[in-house]
N, C-alpha and C positions, 0 to 999 in steps of 0.2 A: 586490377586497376587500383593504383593508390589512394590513400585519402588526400583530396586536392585541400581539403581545407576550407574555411569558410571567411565570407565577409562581415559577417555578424558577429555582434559583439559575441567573446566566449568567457563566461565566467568561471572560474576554477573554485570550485564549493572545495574549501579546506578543511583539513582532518580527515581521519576514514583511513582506515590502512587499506593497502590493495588487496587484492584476494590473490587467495595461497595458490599454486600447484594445483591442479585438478588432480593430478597423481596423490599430495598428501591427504587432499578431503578430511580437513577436521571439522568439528561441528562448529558452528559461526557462534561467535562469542561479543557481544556489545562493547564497542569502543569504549574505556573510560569516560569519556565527555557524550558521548550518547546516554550513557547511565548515569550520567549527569541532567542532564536536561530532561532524562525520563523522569527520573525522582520531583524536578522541581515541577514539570506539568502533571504530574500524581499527587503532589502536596497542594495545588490550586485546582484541582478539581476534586479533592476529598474535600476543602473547605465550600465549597461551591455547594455538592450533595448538602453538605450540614447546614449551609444557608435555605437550602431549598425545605429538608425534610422541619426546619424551626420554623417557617413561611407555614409549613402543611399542619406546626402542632398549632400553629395562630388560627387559620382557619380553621380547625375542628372546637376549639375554645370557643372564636364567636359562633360557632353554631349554637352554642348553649347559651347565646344573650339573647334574651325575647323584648322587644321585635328586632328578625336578623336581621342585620345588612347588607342588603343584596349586593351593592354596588361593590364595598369593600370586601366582600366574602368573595366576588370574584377578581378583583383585584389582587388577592393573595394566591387566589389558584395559579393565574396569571405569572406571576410573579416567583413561584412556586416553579413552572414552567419552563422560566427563561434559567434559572440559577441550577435546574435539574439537565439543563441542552447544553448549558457552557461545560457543567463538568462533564456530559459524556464525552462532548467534543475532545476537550484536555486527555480526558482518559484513554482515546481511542489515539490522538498521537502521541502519548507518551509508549504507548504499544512499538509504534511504529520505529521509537530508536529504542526499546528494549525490550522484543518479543520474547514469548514464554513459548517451551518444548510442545511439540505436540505428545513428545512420550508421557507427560503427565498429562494427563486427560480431565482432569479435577482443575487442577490449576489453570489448563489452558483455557476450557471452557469461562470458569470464573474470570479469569482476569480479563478477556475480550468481551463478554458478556455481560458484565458487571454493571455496565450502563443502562442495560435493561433492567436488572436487576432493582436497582434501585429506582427505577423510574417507577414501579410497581408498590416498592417501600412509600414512596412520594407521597403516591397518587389514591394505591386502593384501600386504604382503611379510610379517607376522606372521602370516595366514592360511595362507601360503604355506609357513612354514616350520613347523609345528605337525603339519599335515599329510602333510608331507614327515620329521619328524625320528624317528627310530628308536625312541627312547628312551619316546617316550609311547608306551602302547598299547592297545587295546581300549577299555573306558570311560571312561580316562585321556582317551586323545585324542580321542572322541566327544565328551566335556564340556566338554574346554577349546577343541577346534575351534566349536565348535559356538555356546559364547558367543561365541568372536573373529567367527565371522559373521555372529549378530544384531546384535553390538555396530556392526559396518563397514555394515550394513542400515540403521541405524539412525541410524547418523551422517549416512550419505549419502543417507536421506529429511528428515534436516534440515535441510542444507546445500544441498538444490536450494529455489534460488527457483522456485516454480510461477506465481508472475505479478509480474515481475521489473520493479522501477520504471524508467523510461527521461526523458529530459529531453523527449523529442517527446508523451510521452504526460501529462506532469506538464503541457506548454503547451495542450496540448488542450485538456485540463481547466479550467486556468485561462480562457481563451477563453472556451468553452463557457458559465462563469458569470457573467464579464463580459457575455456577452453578452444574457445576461436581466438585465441592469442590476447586480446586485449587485458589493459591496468583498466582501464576506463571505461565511462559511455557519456551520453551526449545524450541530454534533453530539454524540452523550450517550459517557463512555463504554465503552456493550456494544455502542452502534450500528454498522452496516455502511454506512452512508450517510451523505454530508452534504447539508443541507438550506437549502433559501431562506431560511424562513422559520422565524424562533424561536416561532411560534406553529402550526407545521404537528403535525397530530393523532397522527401516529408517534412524536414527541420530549416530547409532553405526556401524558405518563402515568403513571400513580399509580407505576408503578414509579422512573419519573425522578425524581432530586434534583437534578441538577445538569447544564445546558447549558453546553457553550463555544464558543466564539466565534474564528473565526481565520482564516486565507489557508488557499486551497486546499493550497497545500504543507505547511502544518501540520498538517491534518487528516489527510494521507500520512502525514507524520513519524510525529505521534504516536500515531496509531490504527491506519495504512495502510489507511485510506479510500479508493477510489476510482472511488466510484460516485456519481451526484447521485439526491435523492429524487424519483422518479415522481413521488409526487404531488404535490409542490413546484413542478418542471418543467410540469406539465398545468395546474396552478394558476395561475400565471404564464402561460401561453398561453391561458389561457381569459379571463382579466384584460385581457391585452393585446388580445384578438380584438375587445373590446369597442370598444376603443380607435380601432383602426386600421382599424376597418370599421364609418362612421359613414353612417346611412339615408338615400339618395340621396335629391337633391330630385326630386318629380317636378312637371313644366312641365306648368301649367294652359293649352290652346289658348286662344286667344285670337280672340272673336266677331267677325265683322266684315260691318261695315252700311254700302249705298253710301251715298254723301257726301249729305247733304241731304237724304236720307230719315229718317222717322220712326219710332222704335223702335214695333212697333205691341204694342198691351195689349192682352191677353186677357179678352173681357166674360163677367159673367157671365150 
């Protein structure tokens, strides 16, 4: 069955070349302007980290002014916290329009992970010395330890990527929907899936207003999509089964009368 098509609005996300031949399978390579817009969300979330880690040398300072100030020592942890979550954020979608090889394994892990990383830089030599420093005491230092380690908790469940883009898994993908024919796919967006077809019954629904239209990598970028729709996929093979498995002929025997004898008629 064809794609009927949709009454929803349909966005067409521009850029993105289409994906190659599943027959030539080269390894996916980041659009110019995807590594573009990676670079500038990696240049604003390194400045973010360095906001945050200059937040963390301020509060380790006022730990050495006697009497501390509790309010504003956590006011920096704070503060510390938000400038440490912006850049992982940044850092985890600039990932997403310019993932790293899993064949380097040094690399991959750092550049997805980086976020925790530094959430730890932030957070644990300020934990470390709060707990360690004479000067706070009893409730003092329960409160303000206590925020510094939800706060480094907190960072560094942002900052882990838990399903980390990779350039071998981006080409899969694209493969994969090359390979049931399609340039495109089709997703809304609250959706978790991109889809064949702009008229498949998950993406048509009264809650939808608005479809778009784009290259598998775009649908990463923008959503971090990386799943195709089941029943898109089943749809498409159920289509094609039709196709490629066409009703055998079957050979009618053929009678055979010796030469010069007469076909004999049944009387009645």
């Amino acid at each position: 069955m064809a794609d009927k098509g949709t009454k929803k609005k349909l966005t067409r996300v521009e850029g993105g070349d289409a994906a190659a031949p599943a027959r030539e399978a080269k390894p996916f390579v980041a659009a110019p302007e995807s590594k573009a817009k990676a670079r500038k969300f990696r240049i604003f979330a390194i400045l973010s980290w360095i906001v945050a880690i200059g937040l963390e040398v301020g509060a380790i300072l006022m730990l050495k002014k006697v009497p501390i100030q509790t309010t504003w020592l956590i006011a920096l942890i704070v503060a510390d916290l938000v400038f440490a979550v912006i850049g992982s954020l940044l850092w985890k979608k600039a990932n997403r329009f310019d993932p790293a090889s899993e064949k380097e394994k040094f690399r991959f892990f750092v550049q997805n992970q980086l976020g925790a990383i530094i959430a730890v830089i932030a957070f644990l030599p300020l934990v470390i010395l709060i707990f360690a420093n004479k000067d706070l005491k009893g409730k003092q230092k329960g409160l303000v330890g206590a925020v510094a380690v939800i706060a480094m908790l907190i960072a560094g469940f942002v900052g882990v990527d838990f399903n980390p883009p990779s350039q071998e898994q981006y080409a899969q993908q694209i493969e994969q929907v090359k390979s049931l024919g399609a340039e495109h796919v089709y997703w809304t967006k609250s959706g978790t899936r991109f889809h064949l077809y702009q008229d498949c019954q998950h993406i048509n629904t009264r809650k939808t207003d608005e479809i778009f239209q784009g290259t598998v990598p775009q649908a990463r970028e923008l959503k971090n999509i990386t799943e195709l729709c089941k029943t898109c996929e089943g749809r498409w093979k159920k289509e094609h089964a039709a196709v490629e498995s066409p009703v055998p002929e079957v050979e009618i025997p053929e009678t055979e009368f010796p030469t010069g004898d007469a076909v004999p008629v049944p009387v009645n």
